[in-house]
Legacy VTK file of the C-alpha trace (Angstrom):
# vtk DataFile Version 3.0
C-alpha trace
ASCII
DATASET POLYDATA
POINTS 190 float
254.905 -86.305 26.449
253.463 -89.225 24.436
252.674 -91.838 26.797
250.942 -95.174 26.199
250.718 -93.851 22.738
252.490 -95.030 19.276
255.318 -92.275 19.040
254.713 -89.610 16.178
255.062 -90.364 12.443
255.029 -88.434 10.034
252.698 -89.023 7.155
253.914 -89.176 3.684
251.858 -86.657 1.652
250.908 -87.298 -2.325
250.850 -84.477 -4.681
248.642 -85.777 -7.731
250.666 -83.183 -10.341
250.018 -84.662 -13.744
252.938 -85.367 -15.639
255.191 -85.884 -12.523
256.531 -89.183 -11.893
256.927 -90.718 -8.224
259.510 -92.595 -6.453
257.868 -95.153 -4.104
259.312 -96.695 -1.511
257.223 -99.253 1.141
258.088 -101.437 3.643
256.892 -104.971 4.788
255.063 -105.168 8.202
257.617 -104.195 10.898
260.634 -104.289 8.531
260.238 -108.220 8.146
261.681 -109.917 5.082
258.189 -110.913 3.426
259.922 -110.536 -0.095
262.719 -112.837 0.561
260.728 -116.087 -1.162
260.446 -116.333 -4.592
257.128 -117.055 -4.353
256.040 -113.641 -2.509
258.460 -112.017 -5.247
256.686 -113.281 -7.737
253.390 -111.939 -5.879
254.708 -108.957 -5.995
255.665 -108.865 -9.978
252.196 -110.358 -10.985
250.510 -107.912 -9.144
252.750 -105.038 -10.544
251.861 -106.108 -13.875
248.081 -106.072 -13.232
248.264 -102.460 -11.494
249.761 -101.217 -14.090
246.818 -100.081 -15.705
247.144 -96.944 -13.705
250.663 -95.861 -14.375
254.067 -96.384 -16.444
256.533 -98.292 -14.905
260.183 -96.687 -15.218
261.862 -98.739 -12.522
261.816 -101.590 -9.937
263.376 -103.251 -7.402
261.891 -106.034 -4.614
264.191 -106.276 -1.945
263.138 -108.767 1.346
261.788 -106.063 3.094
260.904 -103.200 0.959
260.051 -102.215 -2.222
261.562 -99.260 -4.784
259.358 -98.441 -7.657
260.101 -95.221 -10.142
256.326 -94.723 -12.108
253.998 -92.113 -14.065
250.788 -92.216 -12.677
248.583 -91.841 -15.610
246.361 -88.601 -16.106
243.228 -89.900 -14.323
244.805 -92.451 -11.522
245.338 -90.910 -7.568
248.183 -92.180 -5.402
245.734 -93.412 -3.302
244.497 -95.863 -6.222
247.744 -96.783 -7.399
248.837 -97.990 -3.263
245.745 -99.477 -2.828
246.477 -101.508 -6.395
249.813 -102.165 -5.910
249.375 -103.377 -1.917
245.752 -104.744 -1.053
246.119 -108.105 -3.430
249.958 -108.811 -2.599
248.456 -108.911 1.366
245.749 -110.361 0.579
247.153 -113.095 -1.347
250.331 -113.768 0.890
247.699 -114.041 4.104
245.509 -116.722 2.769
248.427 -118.417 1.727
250.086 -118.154 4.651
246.323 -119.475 6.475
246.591 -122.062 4.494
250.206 -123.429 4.014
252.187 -121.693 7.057
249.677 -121.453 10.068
252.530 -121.203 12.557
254.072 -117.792 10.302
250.692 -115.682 10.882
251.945 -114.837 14.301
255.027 -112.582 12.200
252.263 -110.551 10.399
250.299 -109.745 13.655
249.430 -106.738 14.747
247.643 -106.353 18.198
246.172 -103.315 19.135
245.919 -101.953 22.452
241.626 -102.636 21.865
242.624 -106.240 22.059
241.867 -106.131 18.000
243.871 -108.405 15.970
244.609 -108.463 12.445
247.822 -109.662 10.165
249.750 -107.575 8.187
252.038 -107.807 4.736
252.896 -104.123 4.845
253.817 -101.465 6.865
250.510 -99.345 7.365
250.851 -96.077 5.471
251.717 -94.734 2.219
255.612 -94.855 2.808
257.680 -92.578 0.992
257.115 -91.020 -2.179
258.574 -87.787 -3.625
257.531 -86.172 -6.697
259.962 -86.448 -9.491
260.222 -84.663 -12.757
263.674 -83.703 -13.837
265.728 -86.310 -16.246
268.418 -86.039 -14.390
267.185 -86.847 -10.870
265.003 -89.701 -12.615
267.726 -91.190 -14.350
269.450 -90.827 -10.702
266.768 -92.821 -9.005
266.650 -95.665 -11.763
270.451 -95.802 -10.197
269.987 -96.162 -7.032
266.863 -98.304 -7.599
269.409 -100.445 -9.333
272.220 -100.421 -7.121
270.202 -100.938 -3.521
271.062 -105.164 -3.498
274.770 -103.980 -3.657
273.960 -101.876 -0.591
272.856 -104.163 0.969
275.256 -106.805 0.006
272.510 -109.185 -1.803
274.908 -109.448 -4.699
278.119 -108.070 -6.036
276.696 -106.717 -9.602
272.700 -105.418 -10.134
272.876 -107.909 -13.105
273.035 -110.799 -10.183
269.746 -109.751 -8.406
267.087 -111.413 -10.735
264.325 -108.817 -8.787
264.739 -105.530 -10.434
264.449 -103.869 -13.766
267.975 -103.826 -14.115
267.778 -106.347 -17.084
264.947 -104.234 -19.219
267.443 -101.010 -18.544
270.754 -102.088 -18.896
270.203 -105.071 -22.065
266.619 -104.628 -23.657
265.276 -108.014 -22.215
261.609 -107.098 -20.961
262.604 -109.371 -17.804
261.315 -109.888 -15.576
258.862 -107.487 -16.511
259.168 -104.966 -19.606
259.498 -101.033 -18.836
257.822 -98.256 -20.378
260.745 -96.563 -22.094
259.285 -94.699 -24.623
257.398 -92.185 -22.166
260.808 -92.182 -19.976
262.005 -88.422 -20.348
265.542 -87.809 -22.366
268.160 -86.327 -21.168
269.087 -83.275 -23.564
272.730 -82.267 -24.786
LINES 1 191
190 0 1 2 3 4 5 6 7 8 9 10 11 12 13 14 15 16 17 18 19 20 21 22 23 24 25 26 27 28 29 30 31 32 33 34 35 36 37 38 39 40 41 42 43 44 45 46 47 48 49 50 51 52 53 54 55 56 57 58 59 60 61 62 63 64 65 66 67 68 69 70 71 72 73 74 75 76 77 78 79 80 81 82 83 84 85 86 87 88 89 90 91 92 93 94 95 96 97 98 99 100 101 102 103 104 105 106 107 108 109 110 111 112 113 114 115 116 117 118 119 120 121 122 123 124 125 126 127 128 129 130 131 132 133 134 135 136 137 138 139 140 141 142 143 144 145 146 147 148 149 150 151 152 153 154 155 156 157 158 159 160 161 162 163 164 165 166 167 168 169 170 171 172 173 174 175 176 177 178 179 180 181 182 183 184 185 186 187 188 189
């Protein structure tokens, strides 16, 4: 038995396969809706833009508690790097702002561990899930259901209503709100 200890998680595992694209998904601190202000959307997208550097972006969505991202790491970039990029200055940013603006919100991102240590969170600790992705069919599958999750969820009634996806750059050409790297997505033959 596992008492007085946090209950077993498994541990998402990356496979660094060159040429392999990844589905991401990761989750605010304790499920909370963190992404449900434009502002910390827009957080999100500026960073996304910046850590780009390390990978091609096929597909997006920013929900108000989670994240969905379809890339291609580039050759010489680790999972690892690409988390750390994508993450560290979206929590960074949102806790200083919060610090600053929102005092009475930091006790949402806390996280008190049983050492008496204290610290605030943005995200979930972890890598979240990602899954290895390579065939044109399955990718063309996640952009999908990338697409679709505000409907799920009952957000909106059509993905062209949720302004926080890459819906727009798929679906009518308009690099908004940020432009996707079509020309390395794969084609679908026949």
């Amino acid at each position: 038995m596992n008492q007085g200890k946090e209950p077993y998680r498994r541990l998402a595992r990356h496979y660094d396969i060159t040429g392999q694209a990844h589905y991401l998904t990761f989750s605010c601190w304790r499920r909370r809706p963190f992404l449900s202000r434009d502002r910390s959307r827009a957080w999100f997208l500026d960073n996304l833009q910046t850590a780009r550097r390390h990978f091609d972006l096929w597909a997006f969505v920013i929900m108000p508690e989670h994240v969905h991202l379809l890339i291609l790491p580039h050759e010489d970039a680790t999972m690892r790097q690409i988390l750390l990029a994508l993450k560290q200055p979206v929590a960074q940013r949102a806790s200083w702002w919060v610090r600053r603006h929102a005092p009475e919100f930091l006790s949402s991102m806390e996280d008190r561990q049983p050492s008496g240590r204290v610290s605030h969170r943005f995200w979930q600790p972890g890598p979240g899930y990602d899954r290895n992705t390579w065939s044109p069919g399955e990718l063309r599958e996640k952009v999908k259901y990338i697409h679709a999750n505000p409907i799920r969820r009952g957000l909106v009634d059509r993905p062209e209503d949720w302004p926080w996806s890459s819906w727009r750059a798929w679906e009518t050409g308009v690099d908004a709100p940020l432009a996707i790297d079509h020309q390395s997505f794969p084609l679908i033959e026949g």
